[in-house]
C-alpha positions in Angstrom: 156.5 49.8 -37.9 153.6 49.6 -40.0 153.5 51.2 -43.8 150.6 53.6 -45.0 150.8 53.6 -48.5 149.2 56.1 -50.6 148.0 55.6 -53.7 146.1 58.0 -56.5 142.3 56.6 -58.1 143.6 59.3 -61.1 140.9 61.9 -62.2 138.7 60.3 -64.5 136.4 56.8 -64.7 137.0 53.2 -63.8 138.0 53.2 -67.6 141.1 54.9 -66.8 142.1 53.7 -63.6 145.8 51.8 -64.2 145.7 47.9 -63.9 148.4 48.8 -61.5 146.7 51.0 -59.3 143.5 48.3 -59.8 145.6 45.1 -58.5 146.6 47.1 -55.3 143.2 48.5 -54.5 141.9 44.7 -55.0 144.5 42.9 -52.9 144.8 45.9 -50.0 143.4 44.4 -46.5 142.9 47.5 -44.8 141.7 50.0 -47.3 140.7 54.1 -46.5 139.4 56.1 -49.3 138.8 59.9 -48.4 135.7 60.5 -50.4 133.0 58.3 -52.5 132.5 61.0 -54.6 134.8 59.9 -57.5 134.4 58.1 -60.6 135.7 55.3 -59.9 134.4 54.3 -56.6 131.0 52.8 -57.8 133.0 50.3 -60.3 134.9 49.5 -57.0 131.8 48.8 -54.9 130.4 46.5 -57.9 133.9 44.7 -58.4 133.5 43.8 -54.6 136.2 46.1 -53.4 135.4 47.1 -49.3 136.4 50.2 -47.9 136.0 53.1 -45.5 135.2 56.3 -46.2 135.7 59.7 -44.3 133.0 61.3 -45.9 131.0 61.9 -42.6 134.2 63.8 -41.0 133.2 66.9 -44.2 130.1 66.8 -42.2 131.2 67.7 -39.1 133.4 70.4 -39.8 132.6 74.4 -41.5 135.5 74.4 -42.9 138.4 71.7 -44.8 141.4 72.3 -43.0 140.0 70.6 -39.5 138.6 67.9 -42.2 142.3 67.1 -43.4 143.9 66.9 -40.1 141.2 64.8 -38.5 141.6 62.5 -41.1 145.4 62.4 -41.1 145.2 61.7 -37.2 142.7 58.8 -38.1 145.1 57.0 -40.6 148.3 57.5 -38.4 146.3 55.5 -35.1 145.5 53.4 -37.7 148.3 52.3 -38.8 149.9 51.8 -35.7 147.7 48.2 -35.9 148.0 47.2 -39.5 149.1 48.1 -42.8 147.1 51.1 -44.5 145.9 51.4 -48.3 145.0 55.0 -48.4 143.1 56.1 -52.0 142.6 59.8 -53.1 141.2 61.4 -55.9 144.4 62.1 -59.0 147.5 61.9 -57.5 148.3 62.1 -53.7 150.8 65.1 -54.2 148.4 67.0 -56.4 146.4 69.1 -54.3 146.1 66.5 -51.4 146.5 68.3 -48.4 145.9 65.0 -45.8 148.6 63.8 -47.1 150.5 66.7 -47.0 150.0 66.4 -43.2 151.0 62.6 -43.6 154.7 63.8 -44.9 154.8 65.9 -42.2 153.9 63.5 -39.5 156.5 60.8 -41.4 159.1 63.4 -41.2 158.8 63.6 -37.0 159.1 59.8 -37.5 155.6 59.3 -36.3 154.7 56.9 -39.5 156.6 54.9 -42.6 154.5 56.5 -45.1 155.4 55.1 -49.1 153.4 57.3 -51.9 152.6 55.6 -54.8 151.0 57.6 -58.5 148.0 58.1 -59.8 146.5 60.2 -62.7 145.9 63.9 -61.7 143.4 66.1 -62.3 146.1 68.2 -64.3 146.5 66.0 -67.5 143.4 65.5 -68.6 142.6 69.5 -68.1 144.7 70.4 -70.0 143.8 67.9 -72.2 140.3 69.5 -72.3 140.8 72.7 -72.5 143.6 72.4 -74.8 146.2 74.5 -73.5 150.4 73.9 -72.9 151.2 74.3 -69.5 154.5 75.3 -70.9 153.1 79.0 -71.2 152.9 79.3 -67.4 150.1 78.2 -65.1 148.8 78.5 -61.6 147.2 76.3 -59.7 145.6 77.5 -56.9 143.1 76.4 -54.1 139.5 77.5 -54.4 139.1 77.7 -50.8 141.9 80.1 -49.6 142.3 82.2 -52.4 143.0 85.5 -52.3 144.1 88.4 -55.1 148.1 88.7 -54.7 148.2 85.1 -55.7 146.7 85.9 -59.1 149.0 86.2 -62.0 146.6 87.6 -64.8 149.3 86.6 -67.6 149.0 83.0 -67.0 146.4 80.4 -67.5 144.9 79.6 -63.6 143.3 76.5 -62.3 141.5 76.7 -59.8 140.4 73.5 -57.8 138.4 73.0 -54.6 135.3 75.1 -55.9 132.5 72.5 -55.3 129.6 74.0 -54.6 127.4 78.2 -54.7 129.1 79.4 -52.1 132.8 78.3 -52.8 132.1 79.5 -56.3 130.7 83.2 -55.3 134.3 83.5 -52.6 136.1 82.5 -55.9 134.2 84.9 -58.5 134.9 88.2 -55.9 138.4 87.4 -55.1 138.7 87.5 -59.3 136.4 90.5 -59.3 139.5 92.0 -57.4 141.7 92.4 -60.6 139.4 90.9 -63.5 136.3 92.7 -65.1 133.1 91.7 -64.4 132.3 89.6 -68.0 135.8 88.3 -68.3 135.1 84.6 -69.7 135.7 81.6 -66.8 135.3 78.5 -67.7 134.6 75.3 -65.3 135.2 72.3 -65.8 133.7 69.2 -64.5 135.2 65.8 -64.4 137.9 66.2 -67.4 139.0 62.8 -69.0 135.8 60.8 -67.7 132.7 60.2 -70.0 130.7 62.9 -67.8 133.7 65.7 -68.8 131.9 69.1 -69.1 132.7 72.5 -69.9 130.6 75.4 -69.7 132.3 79.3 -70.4 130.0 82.0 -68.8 131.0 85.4 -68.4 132.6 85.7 -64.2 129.9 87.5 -62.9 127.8 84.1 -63.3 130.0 81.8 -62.3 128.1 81.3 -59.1 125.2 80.9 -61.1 126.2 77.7 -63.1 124.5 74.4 -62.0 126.7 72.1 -61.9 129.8 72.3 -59.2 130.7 69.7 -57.4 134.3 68.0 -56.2 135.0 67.1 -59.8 134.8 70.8 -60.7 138.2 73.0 -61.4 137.5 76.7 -62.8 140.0 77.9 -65.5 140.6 81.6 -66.3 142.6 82.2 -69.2 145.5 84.8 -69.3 144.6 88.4 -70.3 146.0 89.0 -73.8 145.7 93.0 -73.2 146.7 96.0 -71.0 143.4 96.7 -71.0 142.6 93.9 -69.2 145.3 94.2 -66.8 144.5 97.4 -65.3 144.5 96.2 -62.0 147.7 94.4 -62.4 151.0 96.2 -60.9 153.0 94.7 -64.0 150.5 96.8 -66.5 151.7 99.8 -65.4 155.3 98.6 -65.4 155.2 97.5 -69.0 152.9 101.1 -69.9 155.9 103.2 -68.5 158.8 100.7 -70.5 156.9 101.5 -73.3 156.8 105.5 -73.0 160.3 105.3 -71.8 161.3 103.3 -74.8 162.8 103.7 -78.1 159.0 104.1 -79.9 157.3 106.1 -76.5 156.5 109.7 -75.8 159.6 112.1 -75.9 158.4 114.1 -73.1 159.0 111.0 -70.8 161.8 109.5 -72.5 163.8 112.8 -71.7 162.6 113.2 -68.4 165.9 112.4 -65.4 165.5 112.1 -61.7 165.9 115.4 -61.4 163.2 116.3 -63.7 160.6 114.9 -62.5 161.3 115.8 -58.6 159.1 119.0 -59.0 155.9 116.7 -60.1 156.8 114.1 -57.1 156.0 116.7 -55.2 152.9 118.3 -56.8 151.4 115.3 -56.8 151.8 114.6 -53.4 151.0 117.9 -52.3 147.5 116.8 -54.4 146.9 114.0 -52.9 147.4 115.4 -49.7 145.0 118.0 -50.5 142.4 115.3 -51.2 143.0 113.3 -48.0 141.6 117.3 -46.6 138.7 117.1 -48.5 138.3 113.7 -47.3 137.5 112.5 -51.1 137.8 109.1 -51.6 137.7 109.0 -55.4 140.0 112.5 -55.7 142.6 110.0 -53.2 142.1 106.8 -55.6 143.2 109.2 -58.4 146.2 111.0 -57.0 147.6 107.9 -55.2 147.8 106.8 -58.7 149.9 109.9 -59.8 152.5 109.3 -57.3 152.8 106.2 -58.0 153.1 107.0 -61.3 156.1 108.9 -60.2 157.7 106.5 -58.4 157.1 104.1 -61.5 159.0 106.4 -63.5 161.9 107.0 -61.2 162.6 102.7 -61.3 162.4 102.9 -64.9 164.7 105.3 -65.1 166.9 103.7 -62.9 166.9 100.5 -64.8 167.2 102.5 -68.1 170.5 104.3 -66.7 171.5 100.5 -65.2 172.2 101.6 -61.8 168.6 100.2 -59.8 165.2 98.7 -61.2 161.7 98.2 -59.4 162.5 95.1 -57.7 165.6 96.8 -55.5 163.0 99.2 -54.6 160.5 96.4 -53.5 163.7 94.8 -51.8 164.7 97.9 -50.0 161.4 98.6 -48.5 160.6 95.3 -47.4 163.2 94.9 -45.8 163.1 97.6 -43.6 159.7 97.2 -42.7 160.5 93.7 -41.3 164.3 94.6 -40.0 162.3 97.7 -38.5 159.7 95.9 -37.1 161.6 93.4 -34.5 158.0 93.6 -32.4 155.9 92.4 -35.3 158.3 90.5 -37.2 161.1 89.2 -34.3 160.7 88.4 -31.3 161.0 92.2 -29.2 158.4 93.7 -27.3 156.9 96.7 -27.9 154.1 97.8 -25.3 153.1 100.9 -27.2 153.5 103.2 -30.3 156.2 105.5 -28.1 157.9 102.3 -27.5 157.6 101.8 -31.1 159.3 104.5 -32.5 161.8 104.0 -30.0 162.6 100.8 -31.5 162.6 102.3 -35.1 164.7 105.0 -33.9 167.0 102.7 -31.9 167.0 100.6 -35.1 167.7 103.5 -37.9 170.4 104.9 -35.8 172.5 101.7 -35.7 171.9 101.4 -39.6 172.8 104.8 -40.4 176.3 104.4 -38.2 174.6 108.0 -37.0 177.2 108.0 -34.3 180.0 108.9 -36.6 178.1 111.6 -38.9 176.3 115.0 -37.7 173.1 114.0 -36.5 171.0 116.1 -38.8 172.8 115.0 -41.9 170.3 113.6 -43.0 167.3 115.5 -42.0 167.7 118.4 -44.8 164.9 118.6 -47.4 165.7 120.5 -50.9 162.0 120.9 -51.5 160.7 122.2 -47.9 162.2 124.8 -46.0 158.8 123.8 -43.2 159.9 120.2 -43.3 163.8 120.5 -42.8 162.5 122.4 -39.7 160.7 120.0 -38.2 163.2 117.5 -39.2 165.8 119.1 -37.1 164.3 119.6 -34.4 162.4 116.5 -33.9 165.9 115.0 -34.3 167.1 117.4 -32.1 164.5 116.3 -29.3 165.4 112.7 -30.0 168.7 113.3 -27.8 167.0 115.3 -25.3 167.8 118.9 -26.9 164.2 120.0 -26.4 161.6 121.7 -24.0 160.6 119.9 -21.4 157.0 121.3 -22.5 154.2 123.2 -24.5 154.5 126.4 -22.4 157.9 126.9 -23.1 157.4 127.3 -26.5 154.9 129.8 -26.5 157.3 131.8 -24.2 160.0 131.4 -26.7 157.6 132.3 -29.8 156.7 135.5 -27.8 160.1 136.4 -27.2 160.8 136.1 -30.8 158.0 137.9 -32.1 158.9 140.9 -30.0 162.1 140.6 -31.7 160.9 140.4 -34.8 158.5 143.5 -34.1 161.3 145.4 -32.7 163.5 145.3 -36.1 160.6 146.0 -38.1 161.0 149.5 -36.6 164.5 149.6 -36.2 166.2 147.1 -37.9 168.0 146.0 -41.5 166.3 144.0 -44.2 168.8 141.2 -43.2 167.8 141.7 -39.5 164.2 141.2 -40.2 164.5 138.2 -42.5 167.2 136.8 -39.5 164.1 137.4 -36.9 161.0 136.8 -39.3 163.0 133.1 -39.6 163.1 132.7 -36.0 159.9 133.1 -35.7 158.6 130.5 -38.2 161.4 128.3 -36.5 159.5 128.7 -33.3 156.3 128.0 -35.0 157.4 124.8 -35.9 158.4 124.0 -33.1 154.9 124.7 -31.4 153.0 122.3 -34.2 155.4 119.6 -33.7 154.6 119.4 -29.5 150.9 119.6 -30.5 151.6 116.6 -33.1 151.0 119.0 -36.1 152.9 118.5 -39.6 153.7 122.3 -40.6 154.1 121.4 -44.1 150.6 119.8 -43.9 148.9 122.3 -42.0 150.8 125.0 -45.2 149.3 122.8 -47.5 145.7 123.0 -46.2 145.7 127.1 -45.7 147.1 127.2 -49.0 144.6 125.0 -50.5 141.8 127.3 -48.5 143.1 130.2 -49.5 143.1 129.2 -53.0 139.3 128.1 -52.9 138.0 130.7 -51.2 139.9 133.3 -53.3 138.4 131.3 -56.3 134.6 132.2 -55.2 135.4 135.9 -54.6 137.3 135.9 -58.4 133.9 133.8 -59.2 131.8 136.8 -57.7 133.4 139.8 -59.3 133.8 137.9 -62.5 129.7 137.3 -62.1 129.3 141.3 -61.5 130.7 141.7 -65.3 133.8 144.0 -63.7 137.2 144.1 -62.4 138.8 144.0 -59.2 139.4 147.3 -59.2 135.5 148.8 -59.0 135.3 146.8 -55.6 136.1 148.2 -52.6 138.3 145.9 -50.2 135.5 145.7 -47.4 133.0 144.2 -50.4 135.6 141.9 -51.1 136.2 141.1 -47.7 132.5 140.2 -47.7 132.3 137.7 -50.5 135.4 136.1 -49.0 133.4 135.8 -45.5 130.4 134.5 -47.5 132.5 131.8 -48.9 133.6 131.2 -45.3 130.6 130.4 -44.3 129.6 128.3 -46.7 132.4 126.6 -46.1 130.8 126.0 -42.8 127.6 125.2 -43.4 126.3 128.3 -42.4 
């Protein structure tokens, strides 16, 4: 079998180029190269060197991945004839993806491929912008970059961003977690005698002339929170710091327990913004439960018993071990087939079969939601009726009950029947897919606004409650009703 040897041109001039690296590009008889647009490649032509390019393959293709494997398929029918001198730009395992597809066609056996060094573009970077990798550094590819790959607290390199386009993908994915006028700066051809950089603030960085394959952009690591604000580990690091021995007192005090009345106020807010359908209001209270569960890790790790990454762990790995259709390899046909599987799934973790089955349905902070929880659970053996109707028979049969020990019961009898019949209540919103302890949430919430513009009204008269009449009142609440409305 044939060998296809690869074999780095390094990342700066013919200057550079090792006198090893020289003799074998001099002496190769077949010889590929996978772009002319390097330094070195003119100094080649003049010293007589023949080669073929694949420069015209970039111009039949939109995008680089079908450019890399086309490529790769060329040099592996090639080789099955002769021996093949392959030359890339730096070094062939430094962001070379054809011959990432070479390794993987030697590993089926389908090729003897030998990689041999070359400069990368790394060195003389780093070189150039003066900066120790040691300190932590990404590099990442221009072309397929996205925001959960960026790590704000470490100096990034990003390759592949040759030309106005490329660039403006780059400068929004940034935009994701950096500010507008954070400083980028790009760097063209570093080491060679044509090395360049140019810092503009990232909004322009789309804007600069010069980008071309030689051109890596470098953003370097946020030295403040307040330049991290859209980083998840800023608002770790801002609750270690309240929680620690110099923070706040009010949340260095604060215990699971303590904080379980605002984990639920702020989800009862939130829940009131998704109502008003307030995007903004929603960005803002997401951010106050999360702030919550923030604090509840923290206090976990502080106490040594769990931190934010068993959180992250737990989660995920539900989702996926609760997901066998997306994930695995079951079928799921619809979203009742769905929740079947999740069901199916959470029983067999829970070892449900050997504990009551609404053990674990009871909720401390909602009498509404326990409710539901038992009897959706109830339903999910089969304890349920068989539809709507039934319910409304069985809510009017406890209302009359309730109605009949109004006038001749107990206060326990009432409170017994009065119970049934919010039982039965819940049980009607949960056939008609209705959350009850949503639904409270909203009448609560309309209450409370349309009580405020009747307190707004009286207040506006210059008197009290008491010099209005409950029929005037009743009329500014309707009139806030309508408004309401649009009315």
């Amino acid at each position: 079998m044939n060998e296809l040897t690869v074999i780095g041109l390094g990342a700066a001039d013919f200057e550079q180029l090792p006198l090893g690296v020289y003799k074998k590009l001099k002496s190769a008889k077949k010889l590929y190269v996978r772009t002319l647009d390097h330094p070195v490649i003119k100094d080649l032509i003049a010293e007589g060197i023949e080669f073929h390019s694949f420069d015209a393959i970039y111009e039949k293709h939109d995008t680089f991945q079908p450019v890399y494997e086309e490529i790769a398929t060329y040099l592996i029918e090639a080789v099955q004839q002769e021996p093949v001198l392959y030359a890339v730009p730096g070094h062939p395992l430094v962001a070379e993806q054809t011959v990432q597809h070479l390794i993987e066609a030697s590993r089926k056996g389908q090729i003897e491929l030998k990689i041999e060094g070359g400069q990368s573009f790394l060195d003389p970077i780093f070189t150039a912008l003066q900066i120790d990798p040691i300190e932590g550094f990404q590099l990442l590819d221009g072309t397929s970059l996205t925001m959960d790959e960026l790590n704000m607290r470490q100096h990034i390199l990003i390759a592949q961003v040759y030309d106005e386009f490329s660039a403006s993908e780059v400068k929004l994915t940034l935009m994701e977690k950096y500010r507008d006028d954070y400083p980028v700066t790009i760097v063209t051809a570093a080491g060679s005698s044509q090395e360049k950089l140019v810092t503009v603030p990232l909004y322009e960085l789309d804007q600069v002339a010069e980008l071309n394959n030689l051109t890596t952009v470098y953003v370097s690591p946020v030295t403040t929170d307040e330049d991290a604000l859209r980083d998840w580990t800023t608002l770790r690091r801002i609750i270690a710091v309240l929680r620690g021995p110099n923070g706040c007192p009010w949340d260095r005090k604060q215990t699971h327990e303590s904080l379980k009345k605002y984990l639920i106020e702020e989800t009862h807010e939130f829940l009131a913004a998704v109502d008003a359908e307030d995007d903004f209001a929603m960005v803002e209270e997401l951010g106050d439960v999360l702030l919550q569960v923030f604090l509840h890790a923290q206090i976990g790790e502080d106490n040594g018993y769990f931190n934010l990454e068993e959180v992250l762990a737990s989660v995920s790995e539900k989702m996926i071990r609760r997901h066998p259709h997306v994930f695995g390899d079951v079928s799921a046909e619809d979203a009742d087939a769905v929740v079947a599987n999740w069901e199916a799934i959470k029983r067999q973790e829970k070892g449900e079969s050997e504990e009551p089955l609404l053990s674990s349905e009871y909720r401390t902070e909602s009498s509404l939601q326990t409710s539901y929880n038992y009897q959706k659970k109830a339903a999910s053996v089969g304890f349920d009726w068989p539809n709507a109707d039934d319910t409304w028979d069985k809510f009017a049969e406890e209302w009359q009950e309730f109605r009949q020990e109004v006038t001749e019961g107990s206060a326990t009898s009432r409170l017994d029947e009065f119970g049934d019949v919010l039982f039965t209540l819940v049980n009607i919103a949960r056939f008609y897919k209705i959350s009850p302890e949503e639904a409270m949430i909203h009448a609560n919430a309309k209450f409370a606004r349309r009580f405020g513009y009747v307190e707004q009204q009286v207040k506006a008269s210059g008197q009290d409650f008491n010099a209005f009449t409950l029929e005037q009142l009743d009329a500014f609440w309707n009139k806030a009703k309508k408004q309401e409305k649009g009315e």
